[in-house]
PyMOL Python script that loads the backbone (N, CA, C, O; Angstrom):
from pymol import cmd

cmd.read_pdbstr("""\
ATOM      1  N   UNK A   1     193.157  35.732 150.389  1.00  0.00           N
ATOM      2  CA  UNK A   1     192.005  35.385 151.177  1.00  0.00           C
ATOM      3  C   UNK A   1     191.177  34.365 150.377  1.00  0.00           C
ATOM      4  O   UNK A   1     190.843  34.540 149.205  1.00  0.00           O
ATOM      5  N   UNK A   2     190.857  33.216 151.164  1.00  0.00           N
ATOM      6  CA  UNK A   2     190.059  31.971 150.067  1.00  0.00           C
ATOM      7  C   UNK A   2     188.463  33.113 149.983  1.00  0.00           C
ATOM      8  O   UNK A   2     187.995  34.005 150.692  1.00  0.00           O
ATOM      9  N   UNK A   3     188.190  32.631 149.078  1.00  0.00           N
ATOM     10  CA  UNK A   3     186.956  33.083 148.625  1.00  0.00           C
ATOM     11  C   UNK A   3     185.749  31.670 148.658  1.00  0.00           C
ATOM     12  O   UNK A   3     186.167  30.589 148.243  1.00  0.00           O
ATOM     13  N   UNK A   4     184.310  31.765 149.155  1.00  0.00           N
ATOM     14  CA  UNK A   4     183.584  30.646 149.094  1.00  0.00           C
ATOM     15  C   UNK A   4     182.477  31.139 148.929  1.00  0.00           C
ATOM     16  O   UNK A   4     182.112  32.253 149.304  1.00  0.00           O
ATOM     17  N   UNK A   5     181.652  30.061 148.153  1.00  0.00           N
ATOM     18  CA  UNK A   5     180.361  30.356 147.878  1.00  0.00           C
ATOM     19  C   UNK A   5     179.641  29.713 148.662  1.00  0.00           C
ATOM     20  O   UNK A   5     180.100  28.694 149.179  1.00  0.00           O
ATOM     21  N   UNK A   6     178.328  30.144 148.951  1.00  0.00           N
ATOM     22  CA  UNK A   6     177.672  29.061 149.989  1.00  0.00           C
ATOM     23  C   UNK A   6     176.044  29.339 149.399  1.00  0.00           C
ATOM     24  O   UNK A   6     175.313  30.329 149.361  1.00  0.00           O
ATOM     25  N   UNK A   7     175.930  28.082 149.021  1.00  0.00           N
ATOM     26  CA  UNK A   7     174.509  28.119 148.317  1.00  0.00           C
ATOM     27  C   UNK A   7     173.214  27.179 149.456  1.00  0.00           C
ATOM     28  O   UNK A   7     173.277  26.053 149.951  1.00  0.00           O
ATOM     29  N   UNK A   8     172.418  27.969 149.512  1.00  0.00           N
ATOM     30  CA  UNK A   8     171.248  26.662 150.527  1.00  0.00           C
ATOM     31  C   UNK A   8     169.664  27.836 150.233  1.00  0.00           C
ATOM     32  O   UNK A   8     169.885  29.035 150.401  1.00  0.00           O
ATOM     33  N   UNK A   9     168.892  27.617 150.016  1.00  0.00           N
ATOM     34  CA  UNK A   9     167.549  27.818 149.976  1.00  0.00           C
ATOM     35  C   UNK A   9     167.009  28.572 151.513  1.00  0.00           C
ATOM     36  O   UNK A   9     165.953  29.199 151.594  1.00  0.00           O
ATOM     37  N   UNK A  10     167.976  28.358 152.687  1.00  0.00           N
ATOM     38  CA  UNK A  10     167.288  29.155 153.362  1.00  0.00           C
ATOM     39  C   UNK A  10     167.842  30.164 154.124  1.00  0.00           C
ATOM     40  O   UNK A  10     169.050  30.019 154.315  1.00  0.00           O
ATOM     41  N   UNK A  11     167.401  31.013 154.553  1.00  0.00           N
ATOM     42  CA  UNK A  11     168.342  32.258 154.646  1.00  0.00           C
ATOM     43  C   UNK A  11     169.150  32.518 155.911  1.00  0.00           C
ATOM     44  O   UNK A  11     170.224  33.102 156.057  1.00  0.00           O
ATOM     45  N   UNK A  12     167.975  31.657 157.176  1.00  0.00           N
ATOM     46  CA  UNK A  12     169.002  31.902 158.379  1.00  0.00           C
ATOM     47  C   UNK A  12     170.410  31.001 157.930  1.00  0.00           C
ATOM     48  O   UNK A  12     171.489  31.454 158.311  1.00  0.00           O
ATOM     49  N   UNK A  13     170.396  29.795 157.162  1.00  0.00           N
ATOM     50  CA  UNK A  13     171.820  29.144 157.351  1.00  0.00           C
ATOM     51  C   UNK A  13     172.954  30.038 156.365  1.00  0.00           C
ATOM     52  O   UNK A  13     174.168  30.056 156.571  1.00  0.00           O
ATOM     53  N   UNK A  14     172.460  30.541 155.595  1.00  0.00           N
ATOM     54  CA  UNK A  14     172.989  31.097 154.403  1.00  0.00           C
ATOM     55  C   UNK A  14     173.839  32.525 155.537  1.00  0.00           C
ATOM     56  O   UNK A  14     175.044  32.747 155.664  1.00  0.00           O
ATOM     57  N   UNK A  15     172.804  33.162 156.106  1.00  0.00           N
ATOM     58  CA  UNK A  15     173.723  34.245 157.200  1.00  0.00           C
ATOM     59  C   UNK A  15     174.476  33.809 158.293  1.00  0.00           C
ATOM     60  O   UNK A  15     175.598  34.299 158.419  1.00  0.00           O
ATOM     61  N   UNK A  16     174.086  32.988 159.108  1.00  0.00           N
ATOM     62  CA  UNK A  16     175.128  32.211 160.168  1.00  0.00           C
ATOM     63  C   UNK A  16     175.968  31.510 159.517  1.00  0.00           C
ATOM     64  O   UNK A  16     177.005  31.680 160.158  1.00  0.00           O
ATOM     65  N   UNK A  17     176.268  30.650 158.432  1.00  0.00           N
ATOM     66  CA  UNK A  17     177.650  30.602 157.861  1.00  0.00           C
ATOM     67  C   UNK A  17     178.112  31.826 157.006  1.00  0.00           C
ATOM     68  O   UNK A  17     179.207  31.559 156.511  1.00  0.00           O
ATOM     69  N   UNK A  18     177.807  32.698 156.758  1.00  0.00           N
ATOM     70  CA  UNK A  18     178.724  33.958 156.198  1.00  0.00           C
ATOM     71  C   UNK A  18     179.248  34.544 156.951  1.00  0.00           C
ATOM     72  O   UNK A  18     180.448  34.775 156.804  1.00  0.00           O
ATOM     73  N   UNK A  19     178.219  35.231 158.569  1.00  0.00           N
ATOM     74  CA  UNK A  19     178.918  35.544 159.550  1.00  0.00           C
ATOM     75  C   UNK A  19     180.202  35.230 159.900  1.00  0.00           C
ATOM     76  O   UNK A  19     181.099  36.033 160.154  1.00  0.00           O
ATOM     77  N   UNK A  20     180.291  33.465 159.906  1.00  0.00           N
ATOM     78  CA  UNK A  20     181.037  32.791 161.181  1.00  0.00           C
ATOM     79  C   UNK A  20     182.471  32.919 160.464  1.00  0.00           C
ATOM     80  O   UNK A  20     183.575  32.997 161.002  1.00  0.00           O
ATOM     81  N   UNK A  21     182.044  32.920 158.682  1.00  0.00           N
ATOM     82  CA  UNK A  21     183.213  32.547 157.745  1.00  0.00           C
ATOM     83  C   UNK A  21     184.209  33.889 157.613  1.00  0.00           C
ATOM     84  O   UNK A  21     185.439  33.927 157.600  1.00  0.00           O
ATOM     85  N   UNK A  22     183.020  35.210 157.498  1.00  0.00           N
ATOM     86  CA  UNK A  22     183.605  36.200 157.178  1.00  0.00           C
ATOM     87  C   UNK A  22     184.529  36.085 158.301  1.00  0.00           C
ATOM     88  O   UNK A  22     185.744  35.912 158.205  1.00  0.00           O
ATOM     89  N   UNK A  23     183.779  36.208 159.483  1.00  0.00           N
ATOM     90  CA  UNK A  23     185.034  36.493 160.724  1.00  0.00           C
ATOM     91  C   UNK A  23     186.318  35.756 160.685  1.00  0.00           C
ATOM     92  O   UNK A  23     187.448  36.181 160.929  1.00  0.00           O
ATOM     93  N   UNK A  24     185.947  34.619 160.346  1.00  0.00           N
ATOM     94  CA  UNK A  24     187.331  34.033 160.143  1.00  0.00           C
ATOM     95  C   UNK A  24     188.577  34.094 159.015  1.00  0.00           C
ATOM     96  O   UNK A  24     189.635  33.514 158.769  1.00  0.00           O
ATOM     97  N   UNK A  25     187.673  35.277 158.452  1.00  0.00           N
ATOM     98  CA  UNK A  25     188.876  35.912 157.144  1.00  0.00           C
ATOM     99  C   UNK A  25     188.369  35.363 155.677  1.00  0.00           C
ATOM    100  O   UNK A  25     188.959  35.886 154.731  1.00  0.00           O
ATOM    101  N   UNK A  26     187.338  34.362 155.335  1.00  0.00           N
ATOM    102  CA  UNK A  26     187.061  34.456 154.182  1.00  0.00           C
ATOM    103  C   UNK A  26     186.305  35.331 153.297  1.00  0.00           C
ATOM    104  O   UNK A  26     185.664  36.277 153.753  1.00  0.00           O
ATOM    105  N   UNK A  27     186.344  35.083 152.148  1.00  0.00           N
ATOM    106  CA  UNK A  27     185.732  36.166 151.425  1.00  0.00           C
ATOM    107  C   UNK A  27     184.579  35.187 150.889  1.00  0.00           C
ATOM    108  O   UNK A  27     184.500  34.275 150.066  1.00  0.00           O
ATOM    109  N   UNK A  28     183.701  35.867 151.808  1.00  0.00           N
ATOM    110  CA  UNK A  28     181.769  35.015 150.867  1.00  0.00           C
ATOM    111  C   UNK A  28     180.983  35.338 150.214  1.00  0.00           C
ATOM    112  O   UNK A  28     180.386  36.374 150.505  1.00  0.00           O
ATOM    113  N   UNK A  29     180.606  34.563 148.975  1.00  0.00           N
ATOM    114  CA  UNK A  29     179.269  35.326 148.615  1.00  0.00           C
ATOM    115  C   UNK A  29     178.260  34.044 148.665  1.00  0.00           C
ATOM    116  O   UNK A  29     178.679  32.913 148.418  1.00  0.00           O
ATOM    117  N   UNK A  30     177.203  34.246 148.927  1.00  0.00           N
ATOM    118  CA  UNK A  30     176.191  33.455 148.704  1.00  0.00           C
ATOM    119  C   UNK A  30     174.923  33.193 147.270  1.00  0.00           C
ATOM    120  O   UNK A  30     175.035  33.738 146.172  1.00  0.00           O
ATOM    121  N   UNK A  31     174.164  32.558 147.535  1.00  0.00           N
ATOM    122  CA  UNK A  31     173.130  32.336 146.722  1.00  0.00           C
ATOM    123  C   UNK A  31     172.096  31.771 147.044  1.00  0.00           C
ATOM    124  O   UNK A  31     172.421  30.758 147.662  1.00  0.00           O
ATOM    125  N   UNK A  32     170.568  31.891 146.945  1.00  0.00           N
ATOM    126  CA  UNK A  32     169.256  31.129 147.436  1.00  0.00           C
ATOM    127  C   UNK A  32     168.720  30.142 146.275  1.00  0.00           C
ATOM    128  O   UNK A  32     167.530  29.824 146.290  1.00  0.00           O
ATOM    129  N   UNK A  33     169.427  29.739 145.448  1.00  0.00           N
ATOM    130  CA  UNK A  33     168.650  29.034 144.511  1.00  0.00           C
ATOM    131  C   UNK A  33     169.929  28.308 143.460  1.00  0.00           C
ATOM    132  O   UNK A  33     171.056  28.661 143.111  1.00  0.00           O
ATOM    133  N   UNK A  34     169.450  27.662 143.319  1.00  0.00           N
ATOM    134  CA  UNK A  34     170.615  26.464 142.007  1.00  0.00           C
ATOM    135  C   UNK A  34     170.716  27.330 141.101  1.00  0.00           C
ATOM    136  O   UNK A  34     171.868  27.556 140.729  1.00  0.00           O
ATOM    137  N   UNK A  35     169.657  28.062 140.472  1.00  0.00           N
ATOM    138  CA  UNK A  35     170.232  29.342 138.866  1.00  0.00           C
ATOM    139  C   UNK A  35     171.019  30.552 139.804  1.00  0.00           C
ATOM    140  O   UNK A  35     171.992  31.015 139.209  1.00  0.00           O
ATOM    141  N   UNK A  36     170.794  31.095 141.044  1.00  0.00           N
ATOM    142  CA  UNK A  36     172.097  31.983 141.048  1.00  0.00           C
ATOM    143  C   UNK A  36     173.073  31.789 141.554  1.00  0.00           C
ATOM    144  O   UNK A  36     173.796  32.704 141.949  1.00  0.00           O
ATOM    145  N   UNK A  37     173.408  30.296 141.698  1.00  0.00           N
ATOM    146  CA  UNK A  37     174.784  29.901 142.317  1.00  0.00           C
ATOM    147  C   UNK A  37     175.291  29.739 140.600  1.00  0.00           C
ATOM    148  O   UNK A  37     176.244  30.443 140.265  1.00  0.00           O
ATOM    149  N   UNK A  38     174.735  28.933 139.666  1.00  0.00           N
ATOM    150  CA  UNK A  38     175.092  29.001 138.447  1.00  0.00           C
ATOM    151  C   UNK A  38     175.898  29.817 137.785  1.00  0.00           C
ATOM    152  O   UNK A  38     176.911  29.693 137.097  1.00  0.00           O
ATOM    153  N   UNK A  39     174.672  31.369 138.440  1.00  0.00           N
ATOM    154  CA  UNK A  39     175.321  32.450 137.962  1.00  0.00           C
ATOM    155  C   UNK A  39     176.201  32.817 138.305  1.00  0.00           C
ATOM    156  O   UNK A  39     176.923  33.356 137.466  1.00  0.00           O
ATOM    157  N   UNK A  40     176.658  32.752 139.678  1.00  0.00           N
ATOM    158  CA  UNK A  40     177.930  33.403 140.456  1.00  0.00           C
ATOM    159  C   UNK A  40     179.000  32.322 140.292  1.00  0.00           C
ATOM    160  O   UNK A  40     180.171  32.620 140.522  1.00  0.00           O
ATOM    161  N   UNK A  41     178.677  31.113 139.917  1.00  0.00           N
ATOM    162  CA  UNK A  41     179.773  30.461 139.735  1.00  0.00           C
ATOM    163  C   UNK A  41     180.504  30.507 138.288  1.00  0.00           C
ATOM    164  O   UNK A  41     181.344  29.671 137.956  1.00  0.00           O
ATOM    165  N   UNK A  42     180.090  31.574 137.474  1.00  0.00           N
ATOM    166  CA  UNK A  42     180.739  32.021 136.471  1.00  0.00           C
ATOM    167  C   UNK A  42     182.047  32.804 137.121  1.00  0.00           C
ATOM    168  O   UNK A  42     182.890  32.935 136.234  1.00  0.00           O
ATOM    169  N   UNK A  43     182.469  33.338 138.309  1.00  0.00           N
ATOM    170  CA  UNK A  43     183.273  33.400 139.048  1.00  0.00           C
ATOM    171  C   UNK A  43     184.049  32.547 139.378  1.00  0.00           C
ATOM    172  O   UNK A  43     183.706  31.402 139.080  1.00  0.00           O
ATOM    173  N   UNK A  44     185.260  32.701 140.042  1.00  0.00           N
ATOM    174  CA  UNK A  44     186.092  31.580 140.378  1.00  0.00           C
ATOM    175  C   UNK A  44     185.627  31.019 142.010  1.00  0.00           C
ATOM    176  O   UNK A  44     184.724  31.832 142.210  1.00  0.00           O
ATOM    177  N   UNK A  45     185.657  30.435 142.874  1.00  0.00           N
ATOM    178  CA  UNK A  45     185.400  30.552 144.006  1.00  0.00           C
ATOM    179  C   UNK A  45     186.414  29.159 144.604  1.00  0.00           C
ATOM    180  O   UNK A  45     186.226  28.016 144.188  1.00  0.00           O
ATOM    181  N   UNK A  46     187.413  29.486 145.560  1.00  0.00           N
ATOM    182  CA  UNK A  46     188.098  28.790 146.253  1.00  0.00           C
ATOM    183  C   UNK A  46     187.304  26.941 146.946  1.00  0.00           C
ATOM    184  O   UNK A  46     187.790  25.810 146.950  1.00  0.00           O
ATOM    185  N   UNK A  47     185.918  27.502 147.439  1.00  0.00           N
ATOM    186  CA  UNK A  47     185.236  26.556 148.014  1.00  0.00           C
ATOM    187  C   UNK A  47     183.712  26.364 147.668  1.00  0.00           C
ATOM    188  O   UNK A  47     183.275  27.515 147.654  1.00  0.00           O
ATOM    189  N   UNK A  48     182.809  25.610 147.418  1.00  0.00           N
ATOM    190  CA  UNK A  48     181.555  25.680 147.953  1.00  0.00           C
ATOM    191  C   UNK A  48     180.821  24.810 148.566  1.00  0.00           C
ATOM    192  O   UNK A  48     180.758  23.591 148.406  1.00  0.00           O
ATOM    193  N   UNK A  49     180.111  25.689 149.480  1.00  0.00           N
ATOM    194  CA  UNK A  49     178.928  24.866 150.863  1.00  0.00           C
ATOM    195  C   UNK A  49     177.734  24.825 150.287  1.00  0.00           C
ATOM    196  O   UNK A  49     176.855  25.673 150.441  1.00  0.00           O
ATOM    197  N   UNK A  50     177.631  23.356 149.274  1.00  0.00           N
ATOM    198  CA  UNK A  50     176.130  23.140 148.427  1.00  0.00           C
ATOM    199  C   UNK A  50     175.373  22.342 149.629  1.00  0.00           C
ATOM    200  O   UNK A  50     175.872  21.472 150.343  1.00  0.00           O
ATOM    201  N   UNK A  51     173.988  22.875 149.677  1.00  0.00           N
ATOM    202  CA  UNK A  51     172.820  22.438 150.379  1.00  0.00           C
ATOM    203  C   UNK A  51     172.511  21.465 148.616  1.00  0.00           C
ATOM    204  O   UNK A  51     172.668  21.696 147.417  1.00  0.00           O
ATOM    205  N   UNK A  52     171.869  20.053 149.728  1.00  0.00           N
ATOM    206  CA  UNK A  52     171.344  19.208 148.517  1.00  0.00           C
ATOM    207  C   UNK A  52     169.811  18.993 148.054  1.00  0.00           C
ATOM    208  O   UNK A  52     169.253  18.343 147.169  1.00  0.00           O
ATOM    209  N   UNK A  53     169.360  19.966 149.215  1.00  0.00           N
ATOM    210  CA  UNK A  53     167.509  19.719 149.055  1.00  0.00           C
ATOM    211  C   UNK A  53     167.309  20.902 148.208  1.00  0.00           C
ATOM    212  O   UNK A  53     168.446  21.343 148.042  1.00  0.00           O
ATOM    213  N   UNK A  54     166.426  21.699 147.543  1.00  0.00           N
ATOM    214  CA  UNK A  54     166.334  22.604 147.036  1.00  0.00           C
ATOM    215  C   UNK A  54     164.818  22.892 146.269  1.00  0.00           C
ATOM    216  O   UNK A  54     165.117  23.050 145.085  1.00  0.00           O
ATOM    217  N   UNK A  55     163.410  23.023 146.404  1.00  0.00           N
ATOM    218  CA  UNK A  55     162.334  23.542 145.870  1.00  0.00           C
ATOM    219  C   UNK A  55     162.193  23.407 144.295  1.00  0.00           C
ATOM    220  O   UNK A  55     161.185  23.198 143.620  1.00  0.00           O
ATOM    221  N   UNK A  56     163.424  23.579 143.943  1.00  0.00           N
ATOM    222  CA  UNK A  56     163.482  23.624 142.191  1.00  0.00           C
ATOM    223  C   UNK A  56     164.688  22.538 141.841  1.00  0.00           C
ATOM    224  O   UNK A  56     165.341  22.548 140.798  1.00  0.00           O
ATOM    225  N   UNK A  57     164.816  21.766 142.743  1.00  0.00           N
ATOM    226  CA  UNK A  57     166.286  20.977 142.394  1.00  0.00           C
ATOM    227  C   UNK A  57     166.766  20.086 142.915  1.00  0.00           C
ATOM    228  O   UNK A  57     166.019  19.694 143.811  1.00  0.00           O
ATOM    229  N   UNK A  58     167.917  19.350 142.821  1.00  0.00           N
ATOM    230  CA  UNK A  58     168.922  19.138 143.558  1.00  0.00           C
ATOM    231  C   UNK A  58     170.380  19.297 143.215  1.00  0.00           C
ATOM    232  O   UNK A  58     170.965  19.246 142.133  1.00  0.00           O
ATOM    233  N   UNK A  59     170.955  19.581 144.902  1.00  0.00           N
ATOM    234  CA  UNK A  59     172.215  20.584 144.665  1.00  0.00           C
ATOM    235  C   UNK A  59     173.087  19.427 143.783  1.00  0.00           C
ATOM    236  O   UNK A  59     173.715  19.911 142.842  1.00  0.00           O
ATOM    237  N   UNK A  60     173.197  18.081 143.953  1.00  0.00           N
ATOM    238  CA  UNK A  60     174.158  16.813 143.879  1.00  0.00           C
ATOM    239  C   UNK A  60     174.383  17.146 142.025  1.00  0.00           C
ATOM    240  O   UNK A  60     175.434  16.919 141.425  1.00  0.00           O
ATOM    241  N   UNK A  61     173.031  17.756 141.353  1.00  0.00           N
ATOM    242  CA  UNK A  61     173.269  18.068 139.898  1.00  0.00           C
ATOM    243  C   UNK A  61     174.101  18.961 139.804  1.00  0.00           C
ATOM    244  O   UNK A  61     175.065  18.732 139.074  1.00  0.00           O
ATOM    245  N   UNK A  62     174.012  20.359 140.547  1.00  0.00           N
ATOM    246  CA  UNK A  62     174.999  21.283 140.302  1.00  0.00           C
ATOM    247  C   UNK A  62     176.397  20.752 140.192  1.00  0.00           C
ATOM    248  O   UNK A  62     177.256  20.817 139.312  1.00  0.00           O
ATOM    249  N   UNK A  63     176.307  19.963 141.910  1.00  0.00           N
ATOM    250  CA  UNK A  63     177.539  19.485 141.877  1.00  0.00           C
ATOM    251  C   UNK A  63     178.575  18.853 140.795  1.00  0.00           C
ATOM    252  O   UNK A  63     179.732  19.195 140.547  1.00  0.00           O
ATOM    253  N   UNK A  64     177.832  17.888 140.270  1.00  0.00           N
ATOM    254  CA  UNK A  64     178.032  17.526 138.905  1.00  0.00           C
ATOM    255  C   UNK A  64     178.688  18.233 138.174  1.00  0.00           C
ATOM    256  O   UNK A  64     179.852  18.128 137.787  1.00  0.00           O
ATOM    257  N   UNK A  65     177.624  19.251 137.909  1.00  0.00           N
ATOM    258  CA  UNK A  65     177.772  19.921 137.387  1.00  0.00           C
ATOM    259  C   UNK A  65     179.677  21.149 137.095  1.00  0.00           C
ATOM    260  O   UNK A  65     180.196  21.522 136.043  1.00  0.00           O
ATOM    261  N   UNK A  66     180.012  21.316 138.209  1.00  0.00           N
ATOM    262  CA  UNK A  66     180.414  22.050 138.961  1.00  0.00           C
ATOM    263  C   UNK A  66     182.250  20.861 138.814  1.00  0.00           C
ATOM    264  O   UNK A  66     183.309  21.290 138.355  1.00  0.00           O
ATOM    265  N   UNK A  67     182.053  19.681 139.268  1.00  0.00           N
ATOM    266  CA  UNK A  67     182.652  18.723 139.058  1.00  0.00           C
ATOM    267  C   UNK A  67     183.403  18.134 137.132  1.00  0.00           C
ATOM    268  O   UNK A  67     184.419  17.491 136.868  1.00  0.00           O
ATOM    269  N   UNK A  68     182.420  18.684 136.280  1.00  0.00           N
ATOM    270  CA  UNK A  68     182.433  18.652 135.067  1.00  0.00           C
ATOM    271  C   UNK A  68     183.498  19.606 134.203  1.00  0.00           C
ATOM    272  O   UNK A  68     184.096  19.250 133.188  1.00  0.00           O
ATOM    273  N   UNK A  69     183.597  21.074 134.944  1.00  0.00           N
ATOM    274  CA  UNK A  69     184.253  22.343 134.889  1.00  0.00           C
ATOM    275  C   UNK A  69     185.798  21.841 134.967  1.00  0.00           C
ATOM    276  O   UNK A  69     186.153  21.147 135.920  1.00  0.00           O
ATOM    277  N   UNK A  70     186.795  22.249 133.839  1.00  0.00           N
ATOM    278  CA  UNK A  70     187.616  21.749 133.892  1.00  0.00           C
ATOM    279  C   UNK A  70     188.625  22.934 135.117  1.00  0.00           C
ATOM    280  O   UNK A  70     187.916  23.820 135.594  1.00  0.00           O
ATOM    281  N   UNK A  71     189.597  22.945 135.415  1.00  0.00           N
ATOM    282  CA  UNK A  71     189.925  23.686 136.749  1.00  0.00           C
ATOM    283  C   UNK A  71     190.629  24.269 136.053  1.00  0.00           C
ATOM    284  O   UNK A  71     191.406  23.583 135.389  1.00  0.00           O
ATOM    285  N   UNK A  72     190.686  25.962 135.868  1.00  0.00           N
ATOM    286  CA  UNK A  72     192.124  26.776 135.579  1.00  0.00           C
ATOM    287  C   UNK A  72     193.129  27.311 136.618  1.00  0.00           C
ATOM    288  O   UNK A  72     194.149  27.893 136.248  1.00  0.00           O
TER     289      UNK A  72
END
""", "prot")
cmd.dss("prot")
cmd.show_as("cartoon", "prot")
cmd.util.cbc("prot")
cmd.orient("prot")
């Protein structure tokens, strides 16, 4: 089962894509903020749905970030 993370700051989008995903057989976890996608992305995760606006951020750094990670 792919596994995906889905990170965005606000909560209705964060539940209507987990809903729509779970049903369709993935395995989701989410996050509300750039430090606990950080954190959960100490995990492996098949996919992620980065929101780029963020209160404390922007997602395009994570991405980077995230992009930097060499792949095992």
């Amino acid at each position: 089962m792919p596994s995906l993370l889905i990170v965005d700051d606000e909560a209705n989008i964060r539940s209507t894509l987990k809903g729509a995903l779970t049903r369709e057989g993935y395995a989701v976890d989410d996050a509300a903020s750039l430090e606990a996608a950080r954190l959960k992305l100490r995990e492996a995760f098949d996919l992620v749905l980065l929101d780029v606006a963020f209160p404390q951020g922007n997602g395009l750094v994570l991405l980077q970030e995230i992009s930097a990670c060499p792949s095992s």
